[in-house]
C-alpha positions as a LaTeX table, in Angstrom:
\begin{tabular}{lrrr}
\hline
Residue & $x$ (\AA) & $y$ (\AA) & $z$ (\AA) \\
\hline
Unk1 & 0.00 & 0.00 & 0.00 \\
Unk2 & 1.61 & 3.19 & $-0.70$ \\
Unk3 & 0.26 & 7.08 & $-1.25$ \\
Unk4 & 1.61 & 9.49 & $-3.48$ \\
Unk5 & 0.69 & 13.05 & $-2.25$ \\
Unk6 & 2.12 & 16.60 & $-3.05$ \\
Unk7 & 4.86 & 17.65 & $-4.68$ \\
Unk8 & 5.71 & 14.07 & $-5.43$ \\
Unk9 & 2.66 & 13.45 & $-7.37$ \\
Unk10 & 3.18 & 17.07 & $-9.37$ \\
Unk11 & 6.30 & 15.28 & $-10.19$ \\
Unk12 & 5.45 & 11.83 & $-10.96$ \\
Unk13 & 7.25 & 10.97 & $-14.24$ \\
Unk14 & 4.49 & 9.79 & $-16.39$ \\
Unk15 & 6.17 & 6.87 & $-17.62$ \\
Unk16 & 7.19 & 5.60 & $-14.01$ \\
Unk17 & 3.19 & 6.21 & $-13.17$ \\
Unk18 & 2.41 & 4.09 & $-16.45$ \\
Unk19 & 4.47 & 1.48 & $-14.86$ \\
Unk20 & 3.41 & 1.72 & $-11.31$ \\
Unk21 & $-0.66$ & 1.71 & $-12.52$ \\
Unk22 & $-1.07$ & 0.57 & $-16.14$ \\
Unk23 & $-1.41$ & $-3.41$ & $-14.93$ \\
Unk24 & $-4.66$ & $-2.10$ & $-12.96$ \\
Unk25 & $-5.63$ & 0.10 & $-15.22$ \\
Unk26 & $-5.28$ & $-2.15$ & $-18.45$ \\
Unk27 & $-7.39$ & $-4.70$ & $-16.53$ \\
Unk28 & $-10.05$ & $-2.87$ & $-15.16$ \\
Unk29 & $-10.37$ & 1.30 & $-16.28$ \\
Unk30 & $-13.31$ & 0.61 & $-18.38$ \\
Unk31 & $-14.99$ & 4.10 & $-17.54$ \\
Unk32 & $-14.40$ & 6.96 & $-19.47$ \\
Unk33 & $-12.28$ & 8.97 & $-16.84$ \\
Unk34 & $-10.05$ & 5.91 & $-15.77$ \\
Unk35 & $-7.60$ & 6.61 & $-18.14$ \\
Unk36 & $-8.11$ & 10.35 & $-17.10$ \\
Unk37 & $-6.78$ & 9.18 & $-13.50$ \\
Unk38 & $-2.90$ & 9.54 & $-15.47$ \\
Unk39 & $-3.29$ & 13.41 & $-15.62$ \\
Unk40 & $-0.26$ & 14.77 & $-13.88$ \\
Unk41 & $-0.78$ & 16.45 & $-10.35$ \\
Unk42 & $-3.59$ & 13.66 & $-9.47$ \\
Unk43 & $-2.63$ & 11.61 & $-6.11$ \\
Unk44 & $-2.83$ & 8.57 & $-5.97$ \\
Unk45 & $-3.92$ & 5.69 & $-3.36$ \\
Unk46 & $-2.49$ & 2.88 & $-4.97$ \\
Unk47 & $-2.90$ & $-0.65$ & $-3.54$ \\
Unk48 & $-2.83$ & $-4.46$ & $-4.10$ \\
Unk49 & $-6.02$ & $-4.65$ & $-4.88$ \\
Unk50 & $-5.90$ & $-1.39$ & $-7.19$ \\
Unk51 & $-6.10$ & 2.12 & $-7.33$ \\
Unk52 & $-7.64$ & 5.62 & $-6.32$ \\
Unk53 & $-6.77$ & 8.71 & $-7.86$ \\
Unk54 & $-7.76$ & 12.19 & $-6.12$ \\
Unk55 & $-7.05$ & 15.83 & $-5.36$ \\
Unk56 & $-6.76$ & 16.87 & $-1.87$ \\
Unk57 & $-9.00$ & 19.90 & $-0.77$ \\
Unk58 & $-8.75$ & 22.08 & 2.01 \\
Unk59 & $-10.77$ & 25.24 & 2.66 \\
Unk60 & $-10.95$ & 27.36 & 5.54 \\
Unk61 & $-14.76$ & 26.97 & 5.95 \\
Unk62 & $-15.62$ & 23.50 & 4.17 \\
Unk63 & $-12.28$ & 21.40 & 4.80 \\
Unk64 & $-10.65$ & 22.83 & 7.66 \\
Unk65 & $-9.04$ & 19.12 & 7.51 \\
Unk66 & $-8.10$ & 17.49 & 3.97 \\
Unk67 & $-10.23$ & 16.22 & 2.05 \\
Unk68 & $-10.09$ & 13.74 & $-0.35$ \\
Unk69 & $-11.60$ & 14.36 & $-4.10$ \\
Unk70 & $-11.52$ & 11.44 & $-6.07$ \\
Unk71 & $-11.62$ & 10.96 & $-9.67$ \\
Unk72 & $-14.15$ & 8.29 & $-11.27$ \\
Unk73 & $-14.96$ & 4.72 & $-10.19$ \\
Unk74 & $-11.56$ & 2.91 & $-8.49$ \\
Unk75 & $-9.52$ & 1.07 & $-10.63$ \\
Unk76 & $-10.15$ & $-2.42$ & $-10.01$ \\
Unk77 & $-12.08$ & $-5.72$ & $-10.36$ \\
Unk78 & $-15.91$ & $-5.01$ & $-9.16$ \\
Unk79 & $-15.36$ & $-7.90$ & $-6.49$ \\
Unk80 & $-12.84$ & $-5.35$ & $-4.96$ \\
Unk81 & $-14.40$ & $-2.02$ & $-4.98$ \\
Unk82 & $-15.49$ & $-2.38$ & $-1.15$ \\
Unk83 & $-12.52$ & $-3.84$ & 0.06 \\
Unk84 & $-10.25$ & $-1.23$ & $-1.52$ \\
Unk85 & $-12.71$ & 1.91 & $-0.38$ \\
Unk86 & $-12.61$ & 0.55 & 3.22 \\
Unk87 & $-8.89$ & 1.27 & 2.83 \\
Unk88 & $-8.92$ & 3.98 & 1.41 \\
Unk89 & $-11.38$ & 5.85 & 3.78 \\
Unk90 & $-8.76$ & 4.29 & 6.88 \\
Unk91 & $-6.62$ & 6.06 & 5.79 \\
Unk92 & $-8.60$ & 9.63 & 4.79 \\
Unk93 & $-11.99$ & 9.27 & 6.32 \\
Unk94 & $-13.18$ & 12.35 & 4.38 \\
Unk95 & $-13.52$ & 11.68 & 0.97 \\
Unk96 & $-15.98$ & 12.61 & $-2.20$ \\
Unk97 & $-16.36$ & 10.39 & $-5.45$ \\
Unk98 & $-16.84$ & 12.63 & $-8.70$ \\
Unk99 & $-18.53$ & 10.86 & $-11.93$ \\
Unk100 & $-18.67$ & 7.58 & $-10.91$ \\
Unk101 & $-20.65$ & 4.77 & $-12.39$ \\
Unk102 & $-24.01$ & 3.35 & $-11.09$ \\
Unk103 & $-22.63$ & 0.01 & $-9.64$ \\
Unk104 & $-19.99$ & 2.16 & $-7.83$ \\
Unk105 & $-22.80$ & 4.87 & $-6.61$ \\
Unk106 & $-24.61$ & 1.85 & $-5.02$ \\
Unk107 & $-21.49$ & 0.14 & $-3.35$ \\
Unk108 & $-20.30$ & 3.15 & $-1.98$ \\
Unk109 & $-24.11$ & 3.85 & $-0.73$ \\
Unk110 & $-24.22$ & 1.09 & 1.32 \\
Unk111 & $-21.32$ & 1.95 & 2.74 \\
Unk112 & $-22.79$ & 5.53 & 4.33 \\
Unk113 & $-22.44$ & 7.95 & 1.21 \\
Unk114 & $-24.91$ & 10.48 & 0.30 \\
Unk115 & $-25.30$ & 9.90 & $-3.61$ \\
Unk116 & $-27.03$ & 12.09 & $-6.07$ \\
Unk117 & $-27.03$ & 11.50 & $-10.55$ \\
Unk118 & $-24.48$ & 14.04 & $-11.37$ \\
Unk119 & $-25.45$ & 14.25 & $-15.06$ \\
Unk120 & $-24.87$ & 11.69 & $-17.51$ \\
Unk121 & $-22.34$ & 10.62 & $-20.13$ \\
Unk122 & $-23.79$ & 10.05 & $-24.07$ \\
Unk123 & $-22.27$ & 6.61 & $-25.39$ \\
Unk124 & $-22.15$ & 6.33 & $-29.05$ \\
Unk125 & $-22.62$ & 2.40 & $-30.48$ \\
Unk126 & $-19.46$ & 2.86 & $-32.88$ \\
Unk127 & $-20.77$ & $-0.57$ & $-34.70$ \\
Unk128 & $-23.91$ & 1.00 & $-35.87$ \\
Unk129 & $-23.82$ & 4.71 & $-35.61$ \\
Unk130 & $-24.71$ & 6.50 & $-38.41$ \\
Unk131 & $-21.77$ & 8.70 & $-39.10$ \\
Unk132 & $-23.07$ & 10.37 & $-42.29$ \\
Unk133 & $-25.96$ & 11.65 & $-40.58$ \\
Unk134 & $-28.89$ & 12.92 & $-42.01$ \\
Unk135 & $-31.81$ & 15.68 & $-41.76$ \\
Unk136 & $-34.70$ & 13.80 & $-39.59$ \\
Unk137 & $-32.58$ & 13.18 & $-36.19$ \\
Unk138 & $-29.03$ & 13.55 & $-36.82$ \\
Unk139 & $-28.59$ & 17.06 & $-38.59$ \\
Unk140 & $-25.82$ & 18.34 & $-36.99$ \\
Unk141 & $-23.57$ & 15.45 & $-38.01$ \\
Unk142 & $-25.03$ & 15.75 & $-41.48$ \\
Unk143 & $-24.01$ & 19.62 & $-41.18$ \\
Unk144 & $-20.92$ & 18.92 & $-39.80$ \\
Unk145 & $-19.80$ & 16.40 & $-42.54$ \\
Unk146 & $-20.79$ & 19.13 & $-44.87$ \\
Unk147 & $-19.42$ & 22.51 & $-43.91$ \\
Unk148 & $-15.53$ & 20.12 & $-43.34$ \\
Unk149 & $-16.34$ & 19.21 & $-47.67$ \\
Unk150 & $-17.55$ & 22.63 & $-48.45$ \\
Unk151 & $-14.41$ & 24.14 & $-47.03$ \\
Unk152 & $-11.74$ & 21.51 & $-47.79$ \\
Unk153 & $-10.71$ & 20.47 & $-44.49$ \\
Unk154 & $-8.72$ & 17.41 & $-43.82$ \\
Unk155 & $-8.96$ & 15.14 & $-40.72$ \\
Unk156 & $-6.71$ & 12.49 & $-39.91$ \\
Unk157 & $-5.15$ & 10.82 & $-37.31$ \\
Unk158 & $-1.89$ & 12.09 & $-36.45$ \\
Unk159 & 1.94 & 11.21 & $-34.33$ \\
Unk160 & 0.88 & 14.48 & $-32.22$ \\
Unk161 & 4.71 & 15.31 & $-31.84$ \\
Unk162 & 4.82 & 16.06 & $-35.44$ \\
Unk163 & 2.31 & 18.50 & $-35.42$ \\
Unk164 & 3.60 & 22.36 & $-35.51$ \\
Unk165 & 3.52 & 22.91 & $-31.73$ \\
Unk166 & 3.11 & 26.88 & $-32.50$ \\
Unk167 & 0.18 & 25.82 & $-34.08$ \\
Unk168 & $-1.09$ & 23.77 & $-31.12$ \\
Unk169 & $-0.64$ & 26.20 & $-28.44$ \\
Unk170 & $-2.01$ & 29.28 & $-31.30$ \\
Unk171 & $-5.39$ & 26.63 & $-31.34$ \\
Unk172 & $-5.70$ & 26.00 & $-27.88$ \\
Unk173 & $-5.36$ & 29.68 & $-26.76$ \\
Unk174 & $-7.94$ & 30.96 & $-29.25$ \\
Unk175 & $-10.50$ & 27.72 & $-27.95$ \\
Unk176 & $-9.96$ & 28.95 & $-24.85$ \\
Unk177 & $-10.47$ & 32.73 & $-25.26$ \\
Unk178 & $-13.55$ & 31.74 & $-26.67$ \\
Unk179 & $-15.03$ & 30.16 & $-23.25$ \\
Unk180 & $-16.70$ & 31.60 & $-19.89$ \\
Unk181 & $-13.42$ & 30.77 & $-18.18$ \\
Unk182 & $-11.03$ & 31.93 & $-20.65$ \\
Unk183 & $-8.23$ & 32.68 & $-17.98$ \\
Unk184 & $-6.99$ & 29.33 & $-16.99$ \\
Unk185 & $-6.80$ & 25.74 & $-17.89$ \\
Unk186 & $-9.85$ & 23.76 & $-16.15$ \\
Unk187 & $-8.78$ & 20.18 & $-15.38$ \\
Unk188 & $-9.52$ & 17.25 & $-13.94$ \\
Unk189 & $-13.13$ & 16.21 & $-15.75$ \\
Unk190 & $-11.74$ & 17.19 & $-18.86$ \\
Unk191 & $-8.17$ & 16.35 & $-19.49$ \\
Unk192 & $-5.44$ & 19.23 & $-20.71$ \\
Unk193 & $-4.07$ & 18.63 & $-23.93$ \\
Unk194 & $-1.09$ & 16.74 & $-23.99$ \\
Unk195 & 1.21 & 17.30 & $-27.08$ \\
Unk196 & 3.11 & 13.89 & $-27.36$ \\
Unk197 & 2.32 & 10.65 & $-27.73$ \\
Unk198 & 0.65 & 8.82 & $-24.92$ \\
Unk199 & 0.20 & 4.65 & $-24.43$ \\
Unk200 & $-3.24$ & 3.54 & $-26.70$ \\
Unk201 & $-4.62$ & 7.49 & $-26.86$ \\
Unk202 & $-5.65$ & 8.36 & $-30.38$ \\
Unk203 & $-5.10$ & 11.56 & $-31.81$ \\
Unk204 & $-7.09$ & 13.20 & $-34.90$ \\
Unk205 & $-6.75$ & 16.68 & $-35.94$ \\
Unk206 & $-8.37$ & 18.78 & $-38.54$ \\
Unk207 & $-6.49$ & 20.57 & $-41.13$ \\
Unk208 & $-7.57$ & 23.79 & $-43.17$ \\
Unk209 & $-6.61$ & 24.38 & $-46.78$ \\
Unk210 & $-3.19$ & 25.37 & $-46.09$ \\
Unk211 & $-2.56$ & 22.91 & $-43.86$ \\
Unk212 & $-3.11$ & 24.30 & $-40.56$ \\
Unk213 & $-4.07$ & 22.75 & $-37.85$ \\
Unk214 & $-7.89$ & 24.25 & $-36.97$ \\
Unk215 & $-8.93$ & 21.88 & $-34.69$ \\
Unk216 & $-7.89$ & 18.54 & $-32.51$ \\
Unk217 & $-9.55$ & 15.96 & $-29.91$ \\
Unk218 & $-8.10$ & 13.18 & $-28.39$ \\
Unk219 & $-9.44$ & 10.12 & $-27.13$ \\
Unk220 & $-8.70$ & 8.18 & $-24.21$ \\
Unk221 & $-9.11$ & 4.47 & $-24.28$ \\
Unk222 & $-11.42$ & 2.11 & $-22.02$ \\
Unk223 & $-9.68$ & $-0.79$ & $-21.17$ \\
Unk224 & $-11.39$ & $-4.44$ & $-20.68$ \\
Unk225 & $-9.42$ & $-7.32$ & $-19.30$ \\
Unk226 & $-6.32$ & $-5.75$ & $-21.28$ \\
Unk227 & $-8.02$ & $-4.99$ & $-24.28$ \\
Unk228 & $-9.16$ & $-1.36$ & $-25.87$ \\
Unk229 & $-13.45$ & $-1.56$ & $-26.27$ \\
Unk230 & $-14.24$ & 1.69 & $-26.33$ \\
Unk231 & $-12.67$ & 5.57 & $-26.32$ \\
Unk232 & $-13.44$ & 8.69 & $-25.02$ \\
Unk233 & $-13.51$ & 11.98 & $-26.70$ \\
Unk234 & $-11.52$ & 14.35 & $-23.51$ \\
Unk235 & $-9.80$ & 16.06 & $-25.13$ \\
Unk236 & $-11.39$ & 18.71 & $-27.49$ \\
Unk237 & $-10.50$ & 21.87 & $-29.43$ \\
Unk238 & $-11.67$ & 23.28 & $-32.40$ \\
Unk239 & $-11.57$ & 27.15 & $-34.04$ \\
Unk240 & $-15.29$ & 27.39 & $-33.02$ \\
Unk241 & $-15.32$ & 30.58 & $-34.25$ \\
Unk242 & $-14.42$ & 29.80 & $-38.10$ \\
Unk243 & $-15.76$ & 25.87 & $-37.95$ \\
Unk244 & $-18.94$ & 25.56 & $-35.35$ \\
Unk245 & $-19.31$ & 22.05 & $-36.22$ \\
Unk246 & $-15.35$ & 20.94 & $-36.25$ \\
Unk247 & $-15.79$ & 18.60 & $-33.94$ \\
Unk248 & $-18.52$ & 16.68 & $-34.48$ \\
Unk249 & $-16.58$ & 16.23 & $-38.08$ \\
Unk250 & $-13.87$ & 14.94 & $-36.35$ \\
Unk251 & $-15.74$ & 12.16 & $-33.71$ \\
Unk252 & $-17.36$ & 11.07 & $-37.21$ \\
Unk253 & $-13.55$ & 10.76 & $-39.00$ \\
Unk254 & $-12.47$ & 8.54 & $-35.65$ \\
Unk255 & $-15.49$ & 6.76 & $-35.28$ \\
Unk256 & $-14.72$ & 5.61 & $-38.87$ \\
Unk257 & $-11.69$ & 4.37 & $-38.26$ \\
Unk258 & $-12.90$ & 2.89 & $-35.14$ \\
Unk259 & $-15.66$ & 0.87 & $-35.98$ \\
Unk260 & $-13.06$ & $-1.37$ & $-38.65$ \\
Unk261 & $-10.97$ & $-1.87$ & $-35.59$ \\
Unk262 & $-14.08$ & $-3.49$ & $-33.61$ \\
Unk263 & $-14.32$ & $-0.76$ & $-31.03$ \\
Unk264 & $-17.95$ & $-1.34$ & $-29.00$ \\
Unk265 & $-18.75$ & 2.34 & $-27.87$ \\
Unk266 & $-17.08$ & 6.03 & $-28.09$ \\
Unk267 & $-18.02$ & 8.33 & $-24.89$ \\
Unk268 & $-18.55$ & 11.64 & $-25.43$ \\
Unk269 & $-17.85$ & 12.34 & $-21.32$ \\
Unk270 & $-20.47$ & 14.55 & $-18.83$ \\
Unk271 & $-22.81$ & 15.96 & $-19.52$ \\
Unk272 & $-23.18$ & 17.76 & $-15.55$ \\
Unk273 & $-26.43$ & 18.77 & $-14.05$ \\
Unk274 & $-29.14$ & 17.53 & $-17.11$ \\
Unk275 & $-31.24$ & 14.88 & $-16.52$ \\
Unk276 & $-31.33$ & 14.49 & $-12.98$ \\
Unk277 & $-34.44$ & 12.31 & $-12.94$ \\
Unk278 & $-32.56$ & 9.45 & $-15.13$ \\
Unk279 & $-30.71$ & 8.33 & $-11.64$ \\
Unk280 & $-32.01$ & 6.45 & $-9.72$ \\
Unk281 & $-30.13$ & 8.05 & $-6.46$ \\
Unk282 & $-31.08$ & 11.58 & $-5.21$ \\
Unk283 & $-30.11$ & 11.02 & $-1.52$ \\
Unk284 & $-29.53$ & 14.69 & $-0.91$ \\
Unk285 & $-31.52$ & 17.49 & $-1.62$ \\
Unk286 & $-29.38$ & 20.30 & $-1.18$ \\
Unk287 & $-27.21$ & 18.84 & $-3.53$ \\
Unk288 & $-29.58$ & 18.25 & $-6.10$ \\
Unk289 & $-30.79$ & 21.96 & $-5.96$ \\
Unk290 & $-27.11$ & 22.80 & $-6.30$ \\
Unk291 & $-27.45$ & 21.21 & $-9.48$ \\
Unk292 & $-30.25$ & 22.01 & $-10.58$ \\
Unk293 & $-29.24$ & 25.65 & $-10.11$ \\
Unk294 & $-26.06$ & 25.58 & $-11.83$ \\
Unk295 & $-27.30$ & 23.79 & $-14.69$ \\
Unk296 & $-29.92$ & 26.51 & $-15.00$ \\
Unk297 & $-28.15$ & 30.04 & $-13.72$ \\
Unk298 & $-24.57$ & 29.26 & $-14.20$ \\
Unk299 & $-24.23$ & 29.92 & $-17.68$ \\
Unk300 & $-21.63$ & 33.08 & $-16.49$ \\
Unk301 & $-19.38$ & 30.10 & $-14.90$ \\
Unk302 & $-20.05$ & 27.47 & $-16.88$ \\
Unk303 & $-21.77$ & 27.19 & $-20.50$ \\
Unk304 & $-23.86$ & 24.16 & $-18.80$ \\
Unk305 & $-26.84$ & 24.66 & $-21.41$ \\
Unk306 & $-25.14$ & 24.66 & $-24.19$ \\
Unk307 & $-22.78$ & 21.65 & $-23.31$ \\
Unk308 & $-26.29$ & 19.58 & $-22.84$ \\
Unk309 & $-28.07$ & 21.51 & $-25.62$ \\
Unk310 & $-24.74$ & 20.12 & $-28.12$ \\
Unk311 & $-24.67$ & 16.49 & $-26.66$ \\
Unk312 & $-28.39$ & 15.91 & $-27.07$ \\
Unk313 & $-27.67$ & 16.27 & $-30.70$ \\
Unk314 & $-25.76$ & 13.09 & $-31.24$ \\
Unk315 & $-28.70$ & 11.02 & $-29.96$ \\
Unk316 & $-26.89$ & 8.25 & $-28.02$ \\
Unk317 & $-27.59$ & 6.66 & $-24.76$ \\
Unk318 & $-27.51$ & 8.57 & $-21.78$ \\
Unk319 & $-25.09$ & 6.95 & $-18.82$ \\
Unk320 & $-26.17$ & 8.63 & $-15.69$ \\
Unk321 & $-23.33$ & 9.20 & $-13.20$ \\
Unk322 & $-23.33$ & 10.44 & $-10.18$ \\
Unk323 & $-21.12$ & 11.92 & $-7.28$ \\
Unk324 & $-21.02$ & 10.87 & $-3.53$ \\
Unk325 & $-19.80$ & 12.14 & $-0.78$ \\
Unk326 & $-19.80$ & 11.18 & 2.84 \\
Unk327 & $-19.88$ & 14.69 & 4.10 \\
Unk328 & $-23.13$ & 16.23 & 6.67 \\
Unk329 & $-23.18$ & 18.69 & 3.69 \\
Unk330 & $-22.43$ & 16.92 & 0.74 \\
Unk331 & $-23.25$ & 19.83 & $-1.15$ \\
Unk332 & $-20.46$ & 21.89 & 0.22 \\
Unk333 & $-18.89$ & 19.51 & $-1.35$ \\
Unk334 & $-19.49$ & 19.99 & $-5.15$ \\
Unk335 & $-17.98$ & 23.33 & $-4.32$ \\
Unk336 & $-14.77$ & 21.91 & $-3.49$ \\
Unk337 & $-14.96$ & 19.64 & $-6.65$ \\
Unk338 & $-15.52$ & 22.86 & $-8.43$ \\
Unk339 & $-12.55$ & 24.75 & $-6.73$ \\
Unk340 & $-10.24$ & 21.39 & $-7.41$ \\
Unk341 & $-10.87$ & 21.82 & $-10.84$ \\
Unk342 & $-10.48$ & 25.24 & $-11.40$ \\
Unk343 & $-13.98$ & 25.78 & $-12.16$ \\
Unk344 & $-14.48$ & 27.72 & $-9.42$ \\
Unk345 & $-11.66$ & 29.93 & $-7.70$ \\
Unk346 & $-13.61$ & 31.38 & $-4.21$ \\
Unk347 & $-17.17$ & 30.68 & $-3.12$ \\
Unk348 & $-17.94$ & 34.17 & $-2.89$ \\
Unk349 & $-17.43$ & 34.54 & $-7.07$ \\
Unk350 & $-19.27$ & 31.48 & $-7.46$ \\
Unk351 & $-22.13$ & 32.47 & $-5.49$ \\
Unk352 & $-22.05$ & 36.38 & $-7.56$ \\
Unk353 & $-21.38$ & 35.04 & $-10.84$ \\
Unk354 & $-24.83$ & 32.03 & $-9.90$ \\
Unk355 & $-26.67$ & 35.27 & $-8.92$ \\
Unk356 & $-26.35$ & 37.14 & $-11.83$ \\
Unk357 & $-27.11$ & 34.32 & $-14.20$ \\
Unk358 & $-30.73$ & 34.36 & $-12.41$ \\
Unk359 & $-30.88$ & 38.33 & $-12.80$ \\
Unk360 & $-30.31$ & 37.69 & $-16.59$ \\
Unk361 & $-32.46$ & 35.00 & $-16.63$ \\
Unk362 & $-35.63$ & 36.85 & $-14.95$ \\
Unk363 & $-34.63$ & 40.14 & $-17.24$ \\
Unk364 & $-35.48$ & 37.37 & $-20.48$ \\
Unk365 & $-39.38$ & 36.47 & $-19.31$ \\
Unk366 & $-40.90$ & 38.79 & $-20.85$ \\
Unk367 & $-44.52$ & 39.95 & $-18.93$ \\
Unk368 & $-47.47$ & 37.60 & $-19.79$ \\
Unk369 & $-49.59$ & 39.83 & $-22.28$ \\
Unk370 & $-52.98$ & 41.06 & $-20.90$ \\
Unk371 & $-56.19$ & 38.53 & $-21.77$ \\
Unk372 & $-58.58$ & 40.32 & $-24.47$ \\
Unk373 & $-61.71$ & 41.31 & $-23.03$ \\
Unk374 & $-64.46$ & 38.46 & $-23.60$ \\
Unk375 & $-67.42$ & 38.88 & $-25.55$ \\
Unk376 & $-70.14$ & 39.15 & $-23.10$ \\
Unk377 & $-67.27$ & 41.81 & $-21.10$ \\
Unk378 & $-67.90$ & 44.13 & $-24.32$ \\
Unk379 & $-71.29$ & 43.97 & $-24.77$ \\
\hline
\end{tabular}
């Protein structure tokens, strides 16, 4: 049993944590943040029987004493999962699960967590998918495959390393310029682009005319009993502002090339705070209106809407996943997962920037319009 913390994790040579994990993960990460559980600056609780990866919290208000954020279901066999938590929590009693899976929500549930659906994850049947599209119920891939024709762009899958890294970071900065939190990199749910190649992660990127690079997304794969079934898209940046559709062009492109390979399913990661009622936990209510909330008003810290407006569009099935926590106040607790992540960077902004996406939501409703007078009123 052995914990990697701190400054040690920050500098955790990747290829010494591929080592150290990789037998675990290559076994058993079948969700679509295992793989994520490699970022660098994750912690790790690593043990016989598998391993957790996390981010230590503290706060002055909600974790006067450390607590424990971990990443996605632990990586292990399912006949495991309570034996390694129990170990876990002996040695940091105050811990929170983020997007974990519905068998793990239930396990951890029985063993005193609060657990609400988070959101839910859209899974793509790469086998059947229809990656043309077309006008009735997939328009948006049919645009998408239409608009990379009409302007010439090229998408392929790529050695990353030989890519013009100028190019890279130009892309990435203008993709991020473009979003509600356009000053730093947000992590953890969504990995940060890593410009080299990385054990069984594909990389596709999108070429203009001249042959520069206009857009990227790479996908992380979902291991089963040491075999690749499925990827997920976490990594994704496009020039939205020339190519609205890039993406979706490019998850078509891979999903090509995946399906000839036998790959079962493509994730297209959370979708946070839409479609609650799909879960079939809601043990906390305060959470749940946390959610609800931010889904609805948080469009100044998050573009929540139209992340679940744009994943509706690809018409897969909807995962639910949830988050537990073991806290009185589990929904202090999101806030932390929000802080952890850069999301968030103090509760006070979170709370202003949640209050004035209700002001600019009342300011839209427009006052009902008066009733006509009836006939026998007028007469």
């Amino acid at each position: 049993m052995r914990s990697i913390l701190g400054k040690e994790a920050e500098n955790f040579d990747p290829e010494a944590k591929w080592s150290l994990l990789s037998d675990h993960l290559k076994k058993h990460g079948c969700e679509a943040l295992s793989y994520a559980t490699l970022q660098q600056g994750m912690e790790y609780f690593v043990h016989e029987l598998g391993y957790i990866a996390f981010i230590t919290a503290t706060h002055p208000v909600f974790a006067r004493k450390p607590k424990r954020i971990a990443l996605t279901d632990p990586v292990c066999a399912p006949e495991n999962l309570r034996p390694l938590v129990a170990a876990f929590l002996k040695e940091y009693p105050a811990a929170v699960f983020g997007v974990v899976s519905e068998n793990c929500a239930t396990v951890l549930r029985q063993m005193g967590f609060k657990v609400n659906c988070v959101g839910y994850e859209p899974e793509l049947p790469v086998q059947t998918y229809n990656t043309k599209g077309n006008w009735k119920e997939l328009d948006m891939i049919k645009r998408a495959r239409n608009e990379a024709k009409r302007e010439g762009i090229s998408i392929r899958e790529v050695n990353i390393a030989e890519v013009s890294l100028e190019e890279l970071n130009a892309l990435s900065s203008k993709w991020l310029q473009g979003k509600k939190v356009n000053d730093r990199e947000i992590w953890i749910y969504a990995r940060r682009p890593v410009y080299q190649p990385e054990h069984d992660v594909r990389k596709f990127v999108a070429f203009d005319k001249e042959g520069t690079a206009i857009g990227y997304v790479f996908y992380d794969p979902m291991y089963r009993n040491g075999k690749v079934f499925g990827y997920s898209a976490n990594t994704v940046r496009c020039d939205e502002a020339r190519f609205g559709r890039l993406a979706t062009a490019v998850h078509m492109v891979a999903m090509e090339a995946f399906k000839m390979e036998g790959v079962e399913v493509l994730n297209l990661l959370l979708c946070p705070f839409t479609n609650l009622q799909q879960g079939i936990y809601s043990d906390d209510l305060m959470t749940r209106w946390f959610f609800q909330i931010s889904q609805r008003f948080g469009g100044e810290i998050y573009n929540f809407k139209g992340l679940a407006f744009h994943k509706s569009k690809y018409r897969g099935f909807e995962k639910p996943v949830y988050y537990a926590s073991n806290s009185t106040l589990p929904s202090n607790d999101v806030y932390l997962a929000f802080l952890t992540a850069d999301i968030a960077r103090s509760y006070f902004t979170t709370m202003k920037l949640l209050g004035i996406g209700i002001f600019k939501e009342l300011l839209k409703r427009k006052p009902e319009k008066a009733a006509p007078p009836s006939q026998s009123s007028t007469q």
